[in-house]
C-alpha positions in Angstrom: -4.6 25.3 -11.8 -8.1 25.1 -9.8 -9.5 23.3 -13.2 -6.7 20.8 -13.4 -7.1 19.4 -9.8 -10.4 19.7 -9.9 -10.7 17.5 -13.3 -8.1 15.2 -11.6 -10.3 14.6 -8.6 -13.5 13.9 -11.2 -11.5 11.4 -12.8 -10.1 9.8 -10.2 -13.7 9.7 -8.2 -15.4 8.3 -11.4 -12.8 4.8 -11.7 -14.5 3.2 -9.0 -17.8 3.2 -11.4 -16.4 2.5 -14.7 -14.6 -0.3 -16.2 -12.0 -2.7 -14.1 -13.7 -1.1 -10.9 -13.6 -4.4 -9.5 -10.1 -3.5 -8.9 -11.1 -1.3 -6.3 -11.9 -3.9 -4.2 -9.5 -6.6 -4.8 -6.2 -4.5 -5.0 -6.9 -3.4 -1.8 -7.4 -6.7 -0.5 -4.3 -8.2 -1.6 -2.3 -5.7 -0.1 -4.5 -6.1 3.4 -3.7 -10.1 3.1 0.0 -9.2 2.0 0.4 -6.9 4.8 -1.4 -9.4 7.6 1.4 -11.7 5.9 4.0 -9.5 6.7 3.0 -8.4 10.1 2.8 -12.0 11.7 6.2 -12.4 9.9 7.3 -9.3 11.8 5.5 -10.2 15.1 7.1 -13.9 15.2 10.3 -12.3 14.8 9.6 -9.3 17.1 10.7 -7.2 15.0 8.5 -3.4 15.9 5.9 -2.4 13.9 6.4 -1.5 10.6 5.6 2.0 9.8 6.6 3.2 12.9 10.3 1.5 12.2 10.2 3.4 8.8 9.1 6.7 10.4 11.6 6.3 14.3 14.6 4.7 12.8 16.3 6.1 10.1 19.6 3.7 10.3 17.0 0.7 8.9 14.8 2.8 6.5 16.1 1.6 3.6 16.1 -1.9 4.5 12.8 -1.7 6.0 11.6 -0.1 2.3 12.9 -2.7 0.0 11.5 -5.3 2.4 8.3 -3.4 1.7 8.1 -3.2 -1.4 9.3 -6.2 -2.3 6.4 -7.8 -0.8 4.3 -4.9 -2.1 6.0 -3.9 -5.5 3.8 -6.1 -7.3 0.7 -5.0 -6.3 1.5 -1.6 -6.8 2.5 -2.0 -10.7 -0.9 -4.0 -11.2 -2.5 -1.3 -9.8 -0.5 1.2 -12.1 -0.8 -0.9 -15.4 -4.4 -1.6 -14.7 -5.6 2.5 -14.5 -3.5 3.1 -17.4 -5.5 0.7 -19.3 -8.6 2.2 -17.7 -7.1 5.8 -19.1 -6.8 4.7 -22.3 -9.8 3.2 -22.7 -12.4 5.4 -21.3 -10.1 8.6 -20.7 -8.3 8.1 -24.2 -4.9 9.6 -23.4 -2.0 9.0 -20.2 -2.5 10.9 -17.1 0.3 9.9 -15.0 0.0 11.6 -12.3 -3.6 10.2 -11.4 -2.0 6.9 -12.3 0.3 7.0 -9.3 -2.5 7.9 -6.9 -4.5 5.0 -7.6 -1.6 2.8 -7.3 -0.6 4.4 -4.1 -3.6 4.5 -2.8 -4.7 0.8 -4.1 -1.5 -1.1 -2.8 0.7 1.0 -1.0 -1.6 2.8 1.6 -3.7 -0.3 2.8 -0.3 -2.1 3.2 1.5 0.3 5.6 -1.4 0.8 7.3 -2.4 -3.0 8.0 1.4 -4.4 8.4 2.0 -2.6 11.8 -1.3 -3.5 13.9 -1.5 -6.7 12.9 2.3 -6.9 14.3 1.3 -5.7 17.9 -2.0 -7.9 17.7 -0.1 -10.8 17.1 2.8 -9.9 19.7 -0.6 -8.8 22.1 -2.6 -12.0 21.5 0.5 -14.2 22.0 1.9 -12.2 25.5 5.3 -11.0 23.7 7.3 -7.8 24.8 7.9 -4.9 22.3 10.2 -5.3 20.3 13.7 -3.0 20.7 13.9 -1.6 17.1 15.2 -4.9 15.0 14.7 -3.9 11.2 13.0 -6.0 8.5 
């Protein structure tokens, strides 16, 4: 078991250095410029900031995730179809499960984490209230 996540962290630390490693850096990026997107969205509509909606209110998760990942969904399969061409051409089989943690980790992390403060920057830098829970 020690072997198998160790090899899985080798791999996953050696992408950024082999082929499509540009990826790294424009994934990323278009899931930042998605999120900033999304967060003046949510800010002109004072709507609360994003990942803390998902996490507080549990009556608009589920709406709050599909309007996620609609914006996101994209990305994220990119990302996924991208490092399984990078697995099969300099790993020469499927790992899935690293697959998914690139993708998560290209698209999905940089957007939850970016959507929210750029919400309350927006609502700051204009002089708005918080908001009082409104979902996506």
């Amino acid at each position: 078991m020690v072997d198998l996540l160790s090899q899985t962290w080798q791999e996953i630390t050696a992408r950024p250095d082999g082929p499509l490693a540009m990826r790294f850096y424009l994934q990323p990026l278009m899931a930042t410029l998605l999120a900033v997107r999304d967060g003046v969205k949510d800010a002109r509509e004072a709507r609360p900031a994003y990942l803390w909606a998902v996490v507080s209110t549990p009556e608009h998760r589920r709406e709050l995730l599909r309007s996620g990942w609609r914006s996101i969904g994209k990305v994220f399969l990119i990302a996924l179809v991208l490092d399984v061409v990078y697995q099969l051409l300099v790993l020469r089989g499927l790992r899935p499960l690293e697959g998914l943690i690139v993708a998560v980790t290209l698209a999905i992390v940089p957007y939850a984490l970016v959507r929210g403060p750029v919400n309350r920057l927006v609502r700051s830098a204009r002089g708005g209230s918080a908001p009082k829970g409104k979902p996506a």
